[in-house]
N, C-alpha and C positions, 0 to 999 in steps of 0.2 A: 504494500500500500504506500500512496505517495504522500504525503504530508506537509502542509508548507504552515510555518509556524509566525505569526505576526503578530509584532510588539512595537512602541512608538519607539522615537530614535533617542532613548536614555537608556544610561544601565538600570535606573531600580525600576525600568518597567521590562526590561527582559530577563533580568538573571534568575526572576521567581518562577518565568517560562522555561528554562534550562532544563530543569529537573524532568519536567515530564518528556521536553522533546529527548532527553538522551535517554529516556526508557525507552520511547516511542524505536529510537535506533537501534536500540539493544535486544532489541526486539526482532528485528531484521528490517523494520520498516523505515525508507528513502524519507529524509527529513531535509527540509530546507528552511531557512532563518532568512524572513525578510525584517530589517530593521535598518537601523542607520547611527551615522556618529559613533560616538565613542564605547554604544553597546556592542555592533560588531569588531569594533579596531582590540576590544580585550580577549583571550584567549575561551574558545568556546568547547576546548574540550572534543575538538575535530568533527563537529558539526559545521556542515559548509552554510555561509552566509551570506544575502546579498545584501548591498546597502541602495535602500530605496531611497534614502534622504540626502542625497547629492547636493540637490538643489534648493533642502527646505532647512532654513535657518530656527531653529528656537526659540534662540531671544530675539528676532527677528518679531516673528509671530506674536509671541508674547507680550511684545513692547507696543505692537500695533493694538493687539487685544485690551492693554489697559488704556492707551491714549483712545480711544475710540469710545471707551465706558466708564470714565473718571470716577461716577460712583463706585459702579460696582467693584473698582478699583480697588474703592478703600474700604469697599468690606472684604476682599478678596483678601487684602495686606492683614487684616484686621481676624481672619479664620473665619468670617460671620457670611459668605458671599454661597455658602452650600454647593449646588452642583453648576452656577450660572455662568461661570468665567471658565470654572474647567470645561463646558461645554462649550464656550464661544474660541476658547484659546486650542483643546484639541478638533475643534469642528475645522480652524484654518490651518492645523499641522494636517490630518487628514486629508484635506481637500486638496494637499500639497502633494502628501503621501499616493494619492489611488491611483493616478492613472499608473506609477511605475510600482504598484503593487500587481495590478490588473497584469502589467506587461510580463510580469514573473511568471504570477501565475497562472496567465496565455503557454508559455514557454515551458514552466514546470507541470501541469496541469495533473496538481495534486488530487485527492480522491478527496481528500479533506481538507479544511482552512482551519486553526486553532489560532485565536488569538485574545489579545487583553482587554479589559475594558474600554480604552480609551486608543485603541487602533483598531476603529469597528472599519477602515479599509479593508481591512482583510476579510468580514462581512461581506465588502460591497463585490470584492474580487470573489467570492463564491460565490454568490446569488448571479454574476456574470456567465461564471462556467454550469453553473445550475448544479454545485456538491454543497454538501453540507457543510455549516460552520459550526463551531466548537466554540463555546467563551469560557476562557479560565481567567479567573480573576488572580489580581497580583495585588492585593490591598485589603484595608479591614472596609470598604467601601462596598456597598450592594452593587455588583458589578453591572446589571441589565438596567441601573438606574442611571451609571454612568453614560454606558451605548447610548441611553435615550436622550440623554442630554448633550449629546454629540450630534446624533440624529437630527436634533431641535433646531441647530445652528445656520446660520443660511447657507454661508459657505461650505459645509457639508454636504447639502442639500442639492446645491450648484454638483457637488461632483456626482452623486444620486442621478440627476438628470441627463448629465451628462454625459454618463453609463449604462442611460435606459431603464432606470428605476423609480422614477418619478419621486415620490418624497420618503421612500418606505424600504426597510428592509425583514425578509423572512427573519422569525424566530429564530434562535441557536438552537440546534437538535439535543442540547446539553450545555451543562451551565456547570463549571464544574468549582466550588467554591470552598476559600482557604480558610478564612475566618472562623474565629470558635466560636461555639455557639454561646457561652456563657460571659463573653465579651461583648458580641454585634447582637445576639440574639437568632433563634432557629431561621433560617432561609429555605428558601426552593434551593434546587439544584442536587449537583453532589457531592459531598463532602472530599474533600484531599488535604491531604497533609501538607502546610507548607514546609517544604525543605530547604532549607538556608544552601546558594550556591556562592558563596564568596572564598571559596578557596581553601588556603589550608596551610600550614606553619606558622609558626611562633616564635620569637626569642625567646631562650632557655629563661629569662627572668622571668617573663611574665609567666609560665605555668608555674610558679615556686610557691611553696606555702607566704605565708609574710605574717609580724604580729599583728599587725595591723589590720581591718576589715579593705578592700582592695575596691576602690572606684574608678570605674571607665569612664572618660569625658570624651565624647565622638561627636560630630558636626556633619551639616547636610555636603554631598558630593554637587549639590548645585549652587551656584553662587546664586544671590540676589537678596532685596533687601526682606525683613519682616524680623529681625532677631534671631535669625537660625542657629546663631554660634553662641554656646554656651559657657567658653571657656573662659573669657575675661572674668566673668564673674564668679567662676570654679575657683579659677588661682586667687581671685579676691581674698574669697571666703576660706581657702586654703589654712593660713597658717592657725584656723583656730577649730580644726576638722584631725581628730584623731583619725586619720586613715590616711592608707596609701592613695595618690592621686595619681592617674595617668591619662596624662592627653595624647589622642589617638590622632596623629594625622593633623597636629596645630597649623595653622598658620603660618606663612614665612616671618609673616610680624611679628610674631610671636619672640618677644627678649629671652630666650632661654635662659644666657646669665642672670636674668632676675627673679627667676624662680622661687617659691617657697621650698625647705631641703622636703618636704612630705610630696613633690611634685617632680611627676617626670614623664617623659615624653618617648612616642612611639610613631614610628611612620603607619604606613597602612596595614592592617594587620586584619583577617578574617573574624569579625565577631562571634561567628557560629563555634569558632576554636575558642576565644578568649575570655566568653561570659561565661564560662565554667569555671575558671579560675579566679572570679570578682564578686565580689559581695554586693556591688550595686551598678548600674550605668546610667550617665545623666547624657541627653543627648536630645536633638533638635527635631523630635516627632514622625521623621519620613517610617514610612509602614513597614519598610522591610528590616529598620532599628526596632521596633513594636513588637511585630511578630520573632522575628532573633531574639529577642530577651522574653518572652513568653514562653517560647518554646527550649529557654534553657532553665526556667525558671528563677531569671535576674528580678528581682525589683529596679523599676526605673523613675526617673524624674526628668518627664518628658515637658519642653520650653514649648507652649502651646503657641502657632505661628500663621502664616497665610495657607493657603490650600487647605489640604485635609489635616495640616498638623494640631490644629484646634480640636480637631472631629476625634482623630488620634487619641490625644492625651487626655481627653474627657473621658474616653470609651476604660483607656487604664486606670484613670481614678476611680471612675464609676466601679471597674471591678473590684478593687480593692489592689489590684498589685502593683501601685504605684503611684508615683504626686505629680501632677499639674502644676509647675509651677515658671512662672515669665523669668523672663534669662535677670532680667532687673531686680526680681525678687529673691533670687537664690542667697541664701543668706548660709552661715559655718551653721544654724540649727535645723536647715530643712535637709542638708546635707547629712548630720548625723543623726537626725531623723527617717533617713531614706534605708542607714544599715543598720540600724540600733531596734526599727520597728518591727517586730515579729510578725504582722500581721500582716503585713504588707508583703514577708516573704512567705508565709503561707498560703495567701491569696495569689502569689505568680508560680508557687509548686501547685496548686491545686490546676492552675490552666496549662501547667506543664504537662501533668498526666491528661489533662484532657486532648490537646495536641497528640501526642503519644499517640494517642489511642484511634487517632485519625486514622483512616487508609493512606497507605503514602502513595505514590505515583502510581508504583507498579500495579500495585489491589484497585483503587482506582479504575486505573484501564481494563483490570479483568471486569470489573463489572459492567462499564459501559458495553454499549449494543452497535459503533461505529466502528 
């Protein structure tokens, strides 16, 4: 079976897609990666990939999409803007993205489309060749609410049309969704396990016991503004936080010589390796920080921010396994707060086993009927 797999041109909306497409090969079954930027330029584990986004800038889009809706702008910056901007800003990545998704897969003509919620291209290049699509969600977000809000955009719409499908696309024959249920709450679809695909190695420090309880500070891999970086006010509140601190991946700004000594610094490193070894991680809300620390059972203190990172860090408070708190508020007692509270790490082992107990990819695929 042929399979072409489609995710928008970031890393954190392809790498949650990794996992199943490399079952899907392991399987025996012809897999192909339509994406673009610097999700295909990282190593994909020798699944062939093409990049549809030559031509479609980003922050290009993105910069159009808020100068164009000022308000919604500043509830977007603000975490308050829900599904409106992410549907007006991936409706013109999209509309960017189809025709050279279409053209793939014209050429690859897979038996199937699998893709995210917010690259429903890959919808529109199925409903083209008339195969079925697949939606796997990559986020703690209702995925088919997303598509719908994609859908809604004019500029989507324009490609819709322009593809011979007037404003509409077919159902997914399958919805296949990551989120736990005692987090987002029960959905349609099918349950899967998310698997963290960020790699693997370590410096020998960081797996080492320590006396000290052991805190991750990690930031979003996309720049822009809204508070995403946590760490000025980590090293702040440092020198009066009995714990080891470790900044994951700082800043070049970042004065190393002026550190607190309980403060120390790490390049890029796989957090599916590293939240085993850490008593807590504070970090800037993106879903696939959320879900990695859920599924290791970290307690977190997630900086609630624009996009879904507001949506995000309510959903962990709300469960209990972790604080909501703005990069301005972080104070040395929400920090020992974060590894001192019991409850807080009960409530992230309780969604640990839950995770767990997920289907992972593989079981998953055995159940579906495509």
């Amino acid at each position: 079976m042929r399979i072409l797999v489609v995710a928008a041109p970031l890393v954190g909306h392809l790498l949650p897609m990794l996992p199943l497409a490399r079952t899907v090969a392991e399987l025996g079954h012809e897999v192909v990666i339509a994406s673009g930027g610097d999700a295909v330029a990282r190593d994909l584990g020798g699944l062939p990939a093409v990049d549809v986004a030559q031509d479609v800038s980003f922050a290009r889009c993105a910069a159009r999409t808020m100068l164009a809706h000022p308000r919604l702008a500043r509830r977007e910056l603000a975490g308050q803007a829900g599904t409106d901007v992410v549907g007006l800003l991936f409706g013109a990545v999209n509309e960017a993205l189809a025709d050279a998704v279409v053209a793939v897969a014209g050429a690859f003509e897979p038996e199937i489309v699998v893709h995210e919620p917010l690259a429903p291209a890959g919808a529109l290049a199925a409903a083209r060749l008339g195969v079925p699509a697949v939606l796997q969600e990559n986020s703690l977000h209702d995925g088919p609410s997303l598509v719908a809000a994609v859908v809604r955009s004019p500029l989507f719409r324009r490609a819709l049309r322009r593809h011979g499908l007037l404003d509409e696309l077919p159902p997914p024959v399958d919805v296949l969704t990551i989120a736990p249920p005692s987090v987002v709450g029960v959905r349609g679809g099918r349950p899967m396990r998310a698997v963290p695909d960020d790699g693997a190695g370590l410096p020998d420090w960081l797996t080492e016991p320590t006396a000290r309880p052991r805190i991750l500070v990690s930031r979003s891999t996309v720049a822009g503004p809204g508070g995403g970086d946590p760490m000025a006010a980590v090293v702040a509140a440092a020198p009066d936080v009995d714990a080891e601190i470790v900044l994951v991946r700082p800043a070049d700004r970042l004065n190393r010589k002026l550190l607190p000594p309980n403060v120390r610094t790490v390049g890029w490193v796989p957090l599916s390796a590293a939240l085993p070894h850490a008593a807590a991680v504070v970090h800037h809300g993106g879903a696939g920080t959320v879900l990695t620390a859920l599924a290791t059972g970290t307690p977190q203190l997630v900086v609630p921010g624009p996009g879904d990172r507001r949506f995000n860090a309510d959903l962990v408070a709300r469960r209990g396994a972790g604080l909501a708190v703005a990069a301005r508020a972080i104070t040395a007692a929400s920090l020992t707060a974060l590894v001192a509270d019991t409850g807080l790490r009960d409530a992230a082992c309780e969604v640990r086993t839950e995770i767990a107990a997920m289907p992972d990819p593989s079981e998953a695929l055995r159940a579906c009927e495509w």
